[in-house]
MMTF fields as JSON, N, C-alpha, C and O atoms, coordinates in Angstrom:
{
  "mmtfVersion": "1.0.0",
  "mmtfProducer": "UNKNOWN",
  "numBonds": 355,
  "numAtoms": 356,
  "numGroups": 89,
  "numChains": 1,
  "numModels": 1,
  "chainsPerModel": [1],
  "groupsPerChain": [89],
  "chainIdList": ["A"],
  "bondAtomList": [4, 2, 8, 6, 12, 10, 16, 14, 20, 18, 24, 22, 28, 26, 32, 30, 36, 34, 40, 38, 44, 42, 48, 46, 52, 50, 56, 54, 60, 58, 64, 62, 68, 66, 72, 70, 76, 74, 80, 78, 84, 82, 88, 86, 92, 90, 96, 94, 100, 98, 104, 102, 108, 106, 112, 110, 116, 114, 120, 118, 124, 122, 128, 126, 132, 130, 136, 134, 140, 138, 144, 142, 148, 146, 152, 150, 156, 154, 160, 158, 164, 162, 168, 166, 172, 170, 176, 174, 180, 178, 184, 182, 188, 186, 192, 190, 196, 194, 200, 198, 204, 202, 208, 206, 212, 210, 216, 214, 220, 218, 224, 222, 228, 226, 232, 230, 236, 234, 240, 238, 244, 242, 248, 246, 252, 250, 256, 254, 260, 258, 264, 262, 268, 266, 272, 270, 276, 274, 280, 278, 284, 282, 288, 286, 292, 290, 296, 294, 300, 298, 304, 302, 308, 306, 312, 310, 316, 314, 320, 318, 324, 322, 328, 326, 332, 330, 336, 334, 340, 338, 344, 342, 348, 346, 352, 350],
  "bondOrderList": [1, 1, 1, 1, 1, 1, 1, 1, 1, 1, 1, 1, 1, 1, 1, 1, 1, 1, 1, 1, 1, 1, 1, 1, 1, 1, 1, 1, 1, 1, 1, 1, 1, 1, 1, 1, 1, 1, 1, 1, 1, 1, 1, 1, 1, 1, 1, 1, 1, 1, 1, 1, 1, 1, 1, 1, 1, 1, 1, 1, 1, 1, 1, 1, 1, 1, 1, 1, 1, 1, 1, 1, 1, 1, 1, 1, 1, 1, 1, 1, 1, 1, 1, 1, 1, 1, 1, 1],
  "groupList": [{"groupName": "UNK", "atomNameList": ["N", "CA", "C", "O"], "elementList": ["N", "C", "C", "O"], "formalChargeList": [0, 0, 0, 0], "bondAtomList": [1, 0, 2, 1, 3, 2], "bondOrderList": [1, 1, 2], "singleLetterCode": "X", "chemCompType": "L-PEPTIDE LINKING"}],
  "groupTypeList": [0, 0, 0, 0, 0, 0, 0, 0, 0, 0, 0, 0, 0, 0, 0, 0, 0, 0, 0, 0, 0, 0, 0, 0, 0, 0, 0, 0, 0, 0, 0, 0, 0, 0, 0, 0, 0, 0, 0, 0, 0, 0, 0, 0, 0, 0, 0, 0, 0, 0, 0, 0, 0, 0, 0, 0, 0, 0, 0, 0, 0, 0, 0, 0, 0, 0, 0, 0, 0, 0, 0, 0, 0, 0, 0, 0, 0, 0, 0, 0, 0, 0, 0, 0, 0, 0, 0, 0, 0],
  "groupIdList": [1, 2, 3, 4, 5, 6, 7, 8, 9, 10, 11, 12, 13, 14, 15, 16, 17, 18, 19, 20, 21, 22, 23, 24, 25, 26, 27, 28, 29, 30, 31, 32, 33, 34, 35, 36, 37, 38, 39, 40, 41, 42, 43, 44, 45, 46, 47, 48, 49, 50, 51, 52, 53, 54, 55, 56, 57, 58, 59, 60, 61, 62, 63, 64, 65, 66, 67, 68, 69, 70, 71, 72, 73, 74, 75, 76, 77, 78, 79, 80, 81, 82, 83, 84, 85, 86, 87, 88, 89],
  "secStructList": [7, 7, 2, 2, 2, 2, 2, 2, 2, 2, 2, 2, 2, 2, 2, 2, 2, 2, 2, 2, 2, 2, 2, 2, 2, 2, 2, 2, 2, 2, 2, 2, 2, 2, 2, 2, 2, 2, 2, 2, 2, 2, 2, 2, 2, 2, 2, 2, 2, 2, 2, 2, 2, 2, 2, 2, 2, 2, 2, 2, 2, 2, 2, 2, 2, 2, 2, 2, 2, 2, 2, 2, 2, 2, 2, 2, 2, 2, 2, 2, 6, 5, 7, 6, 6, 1, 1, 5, 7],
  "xCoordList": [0.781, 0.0, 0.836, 0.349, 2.268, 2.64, 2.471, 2.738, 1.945, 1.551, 0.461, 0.497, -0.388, -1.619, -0.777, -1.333, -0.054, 0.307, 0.93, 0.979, 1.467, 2.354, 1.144, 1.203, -0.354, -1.139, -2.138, -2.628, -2.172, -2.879, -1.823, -2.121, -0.677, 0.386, 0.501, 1.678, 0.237, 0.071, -1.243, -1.459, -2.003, -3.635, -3.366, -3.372, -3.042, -2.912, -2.469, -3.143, -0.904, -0.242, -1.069, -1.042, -1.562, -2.37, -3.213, -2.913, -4.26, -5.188, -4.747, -5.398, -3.381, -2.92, -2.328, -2.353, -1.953, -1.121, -3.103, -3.451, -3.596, -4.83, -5.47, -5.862, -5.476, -6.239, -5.387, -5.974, -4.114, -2.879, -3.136, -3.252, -3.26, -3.612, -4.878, -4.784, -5.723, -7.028, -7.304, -7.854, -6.311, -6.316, -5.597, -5.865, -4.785, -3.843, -4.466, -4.408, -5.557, -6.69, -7.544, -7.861, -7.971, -8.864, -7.875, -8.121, -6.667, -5.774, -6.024, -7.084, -5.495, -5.006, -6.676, -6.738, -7.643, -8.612, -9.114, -9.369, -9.151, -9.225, -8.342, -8.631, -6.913, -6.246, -6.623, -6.754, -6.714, -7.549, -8.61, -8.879, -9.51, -10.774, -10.25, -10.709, -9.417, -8.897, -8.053, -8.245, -7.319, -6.859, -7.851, -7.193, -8.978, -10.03, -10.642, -10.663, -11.082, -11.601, -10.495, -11.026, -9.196, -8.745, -8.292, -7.969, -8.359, -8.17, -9.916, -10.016, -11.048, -11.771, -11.971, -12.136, -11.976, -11.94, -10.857, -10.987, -9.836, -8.822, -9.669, -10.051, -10.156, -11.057, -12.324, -12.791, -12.669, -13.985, -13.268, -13.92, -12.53, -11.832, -10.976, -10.629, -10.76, -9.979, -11.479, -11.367, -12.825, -13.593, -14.286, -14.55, -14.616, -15.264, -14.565, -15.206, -12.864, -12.456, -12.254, -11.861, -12.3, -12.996, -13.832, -13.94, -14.927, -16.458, -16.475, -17.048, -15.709, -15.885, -14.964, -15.197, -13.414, -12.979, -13.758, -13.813, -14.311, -15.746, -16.736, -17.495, -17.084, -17.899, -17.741, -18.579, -16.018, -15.583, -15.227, -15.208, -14.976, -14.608, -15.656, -15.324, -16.965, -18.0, -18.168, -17.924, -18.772, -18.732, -18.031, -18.529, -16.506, -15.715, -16.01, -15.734, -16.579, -17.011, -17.993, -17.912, -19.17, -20.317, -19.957, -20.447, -19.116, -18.663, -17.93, -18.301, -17.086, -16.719, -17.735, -17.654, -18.525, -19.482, -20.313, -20.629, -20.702, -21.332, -20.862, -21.523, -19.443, -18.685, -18.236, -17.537, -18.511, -18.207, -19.496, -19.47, -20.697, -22.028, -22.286, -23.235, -21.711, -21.894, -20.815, -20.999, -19.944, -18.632, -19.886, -20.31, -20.261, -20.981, -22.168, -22.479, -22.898, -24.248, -23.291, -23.33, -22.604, -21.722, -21.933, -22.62, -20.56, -20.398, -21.687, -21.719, -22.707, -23.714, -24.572, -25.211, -24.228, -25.085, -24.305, -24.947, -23.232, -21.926, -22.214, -22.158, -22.552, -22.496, -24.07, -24.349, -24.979, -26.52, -26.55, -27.394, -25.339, -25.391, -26.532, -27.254, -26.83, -27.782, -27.242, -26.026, -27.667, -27.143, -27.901, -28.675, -28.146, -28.967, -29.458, -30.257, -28.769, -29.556, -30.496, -31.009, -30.492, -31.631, -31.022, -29.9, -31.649, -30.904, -29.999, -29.824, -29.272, -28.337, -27.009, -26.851, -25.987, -25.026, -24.497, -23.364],
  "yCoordList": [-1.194, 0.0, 1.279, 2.398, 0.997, 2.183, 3.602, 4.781, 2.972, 3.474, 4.793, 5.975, 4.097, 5.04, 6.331, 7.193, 6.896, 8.36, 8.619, 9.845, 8.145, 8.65, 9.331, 10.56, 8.542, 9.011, 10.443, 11.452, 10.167, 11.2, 12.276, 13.01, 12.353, 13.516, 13.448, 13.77, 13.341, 13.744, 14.446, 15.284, 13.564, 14.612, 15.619, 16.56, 15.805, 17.281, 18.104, 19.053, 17.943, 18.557, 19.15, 20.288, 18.2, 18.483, 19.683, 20.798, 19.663, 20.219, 22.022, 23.066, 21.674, 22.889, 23.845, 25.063, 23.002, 23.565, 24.398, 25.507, 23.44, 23.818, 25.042, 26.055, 24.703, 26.281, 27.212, 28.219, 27.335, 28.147, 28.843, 30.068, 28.113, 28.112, 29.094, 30.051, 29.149, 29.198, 31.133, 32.025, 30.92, 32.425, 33.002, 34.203, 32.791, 33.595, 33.982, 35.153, 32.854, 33.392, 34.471, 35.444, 34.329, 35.832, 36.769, 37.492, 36.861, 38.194, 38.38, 38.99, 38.11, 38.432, 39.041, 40.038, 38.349, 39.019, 40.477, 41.578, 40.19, 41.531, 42.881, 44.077, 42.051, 43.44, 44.17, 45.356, 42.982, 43.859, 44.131, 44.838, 43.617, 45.006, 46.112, 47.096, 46.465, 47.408, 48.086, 49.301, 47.679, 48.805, 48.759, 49.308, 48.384, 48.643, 49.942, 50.934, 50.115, 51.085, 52.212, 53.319, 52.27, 52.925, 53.819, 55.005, 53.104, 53.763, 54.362, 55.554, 53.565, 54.499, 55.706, 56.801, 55.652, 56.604, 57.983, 59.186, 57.239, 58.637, 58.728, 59.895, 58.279, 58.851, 59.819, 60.798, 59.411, 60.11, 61.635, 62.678, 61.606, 62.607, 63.717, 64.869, 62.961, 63.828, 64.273, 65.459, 63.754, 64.264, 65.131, 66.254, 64.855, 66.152, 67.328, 68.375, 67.339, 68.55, 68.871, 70.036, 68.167, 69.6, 69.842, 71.036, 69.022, 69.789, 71.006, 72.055, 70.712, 72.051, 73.515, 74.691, 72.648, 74.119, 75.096, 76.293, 73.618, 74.783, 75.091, 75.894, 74.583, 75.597, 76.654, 77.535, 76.896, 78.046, 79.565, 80.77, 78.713, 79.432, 79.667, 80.555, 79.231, 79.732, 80.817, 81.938, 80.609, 81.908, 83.071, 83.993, 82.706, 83.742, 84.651, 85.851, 84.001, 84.47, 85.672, 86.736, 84.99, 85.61, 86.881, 88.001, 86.529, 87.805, 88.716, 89.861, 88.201, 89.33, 90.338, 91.565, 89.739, 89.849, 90.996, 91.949, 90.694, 91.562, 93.046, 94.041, 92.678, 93.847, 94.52, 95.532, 94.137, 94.707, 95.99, 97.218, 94.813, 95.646, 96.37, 97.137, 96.405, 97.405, 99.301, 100.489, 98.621, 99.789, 100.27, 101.408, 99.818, 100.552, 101.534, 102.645, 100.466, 101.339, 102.619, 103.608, 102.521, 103.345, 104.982, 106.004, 104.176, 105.456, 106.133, 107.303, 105.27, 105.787, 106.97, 107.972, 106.284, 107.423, 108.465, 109.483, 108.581, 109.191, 110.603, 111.789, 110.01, 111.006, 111.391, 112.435, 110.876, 111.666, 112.687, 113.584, 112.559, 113.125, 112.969, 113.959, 111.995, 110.817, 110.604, 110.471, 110.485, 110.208, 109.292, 109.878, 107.667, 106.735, 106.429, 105.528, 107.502, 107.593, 108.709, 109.03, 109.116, 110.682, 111.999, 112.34, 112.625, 114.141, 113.898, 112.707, 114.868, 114.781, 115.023, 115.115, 115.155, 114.787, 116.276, 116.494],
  "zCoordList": [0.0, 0.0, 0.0, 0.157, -0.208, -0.262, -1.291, -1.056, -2.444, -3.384, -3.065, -3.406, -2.352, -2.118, -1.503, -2.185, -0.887, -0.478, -1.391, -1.479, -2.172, -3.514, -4.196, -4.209, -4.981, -5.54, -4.48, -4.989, -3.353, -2.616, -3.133, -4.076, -2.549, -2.411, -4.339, -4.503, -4.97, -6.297, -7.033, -7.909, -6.115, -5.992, -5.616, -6.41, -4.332, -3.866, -4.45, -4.849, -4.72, -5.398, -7.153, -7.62, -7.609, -9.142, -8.389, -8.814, -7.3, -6.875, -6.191, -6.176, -5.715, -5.137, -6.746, -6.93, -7.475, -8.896, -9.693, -10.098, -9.571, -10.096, -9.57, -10.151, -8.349, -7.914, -7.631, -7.235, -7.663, -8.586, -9.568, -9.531, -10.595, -12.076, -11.836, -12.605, -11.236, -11.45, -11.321, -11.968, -9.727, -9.142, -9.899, -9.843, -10.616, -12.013, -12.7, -13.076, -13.243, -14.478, -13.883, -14.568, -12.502, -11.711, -12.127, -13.092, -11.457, -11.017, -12.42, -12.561, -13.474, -14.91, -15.667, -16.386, -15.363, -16.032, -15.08, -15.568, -13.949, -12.912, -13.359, -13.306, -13.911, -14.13, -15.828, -16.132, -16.656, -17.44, -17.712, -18.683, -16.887, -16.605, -16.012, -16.591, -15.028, -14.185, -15.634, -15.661, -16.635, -17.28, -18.691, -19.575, -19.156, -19.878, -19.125, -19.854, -17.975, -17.109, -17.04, -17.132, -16.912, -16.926, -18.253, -18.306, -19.007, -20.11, -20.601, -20.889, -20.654, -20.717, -19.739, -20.276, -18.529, -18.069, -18.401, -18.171, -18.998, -19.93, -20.919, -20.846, -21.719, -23.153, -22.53, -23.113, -21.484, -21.0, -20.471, -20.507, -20.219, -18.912, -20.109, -19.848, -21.516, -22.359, -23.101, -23.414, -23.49, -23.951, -23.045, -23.476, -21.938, -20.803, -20.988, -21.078, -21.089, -21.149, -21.906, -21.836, -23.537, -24.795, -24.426, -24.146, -24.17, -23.884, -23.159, -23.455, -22.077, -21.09, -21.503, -21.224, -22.574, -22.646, -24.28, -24.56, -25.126, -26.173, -25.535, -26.078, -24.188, -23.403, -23.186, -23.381, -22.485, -22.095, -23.092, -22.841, -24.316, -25.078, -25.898, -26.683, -26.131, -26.609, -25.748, -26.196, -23.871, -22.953, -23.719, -24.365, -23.413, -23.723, -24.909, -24.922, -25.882, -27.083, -27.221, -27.835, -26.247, -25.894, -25.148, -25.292, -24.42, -22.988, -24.143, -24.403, -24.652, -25.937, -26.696, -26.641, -27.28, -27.861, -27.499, -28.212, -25.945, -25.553, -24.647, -24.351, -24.383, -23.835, -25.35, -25.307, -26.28, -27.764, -28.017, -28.101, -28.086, -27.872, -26.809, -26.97, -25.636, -24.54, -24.987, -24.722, -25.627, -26.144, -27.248, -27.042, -27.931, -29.053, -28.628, -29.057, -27.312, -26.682, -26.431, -27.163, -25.548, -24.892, -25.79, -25.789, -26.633, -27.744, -28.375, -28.755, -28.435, -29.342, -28.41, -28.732, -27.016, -25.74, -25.522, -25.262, -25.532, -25.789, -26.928, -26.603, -28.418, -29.274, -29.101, -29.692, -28.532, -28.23, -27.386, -27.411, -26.361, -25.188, -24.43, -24.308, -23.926, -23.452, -22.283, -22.419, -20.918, -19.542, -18.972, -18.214, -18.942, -18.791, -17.562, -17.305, -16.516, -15.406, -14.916, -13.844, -16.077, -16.256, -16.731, -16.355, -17.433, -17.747, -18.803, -19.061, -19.597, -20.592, -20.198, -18.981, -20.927, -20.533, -20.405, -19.976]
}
């Protein structure tokens, strides 16, 4: 019967190599979900911030725009001699 611990202690051993094997295949698919996520999260994080800086720079546009049209009211109250808080100038 000496045989039989040779085959146990070869079971085991297959069984310990196996669920070895097994937790490798977790870690290894875990890490690339972990850098699938990470890299989308860089595509998301580089598209939010065009979005936000043609946000900003549309604003900016607008704020131009209208401190442009405020210079024109200006001048135009300017050459009426117009005083917009009452009376002439």
């Amino acid at each position: 019967m000496p045989a039989l611990p040779i085959v146990l202690a070869a079971l085991a051993a297959v069984l310990v190599v196996a669920g070895a094997a097994y937790h490798l295949y977790r870690l290894r698919r875990a890490l690339l979900a972990e850098r699938a996520a990470r890299r989308l999260l860089g595509r998301m994080h580089a598209r939010d911030m065009r979005a936000c800086t043609d946000r900003l720079n549309e604003l900016l546009g607008v704020d131009a725009l209208l401190t442009e049209a405020d210079q024109i009211l200006d001048d135009a109250l300017v050459a009426a001699h117009y005083d917009p808080e009452g009376g002439h100038l």
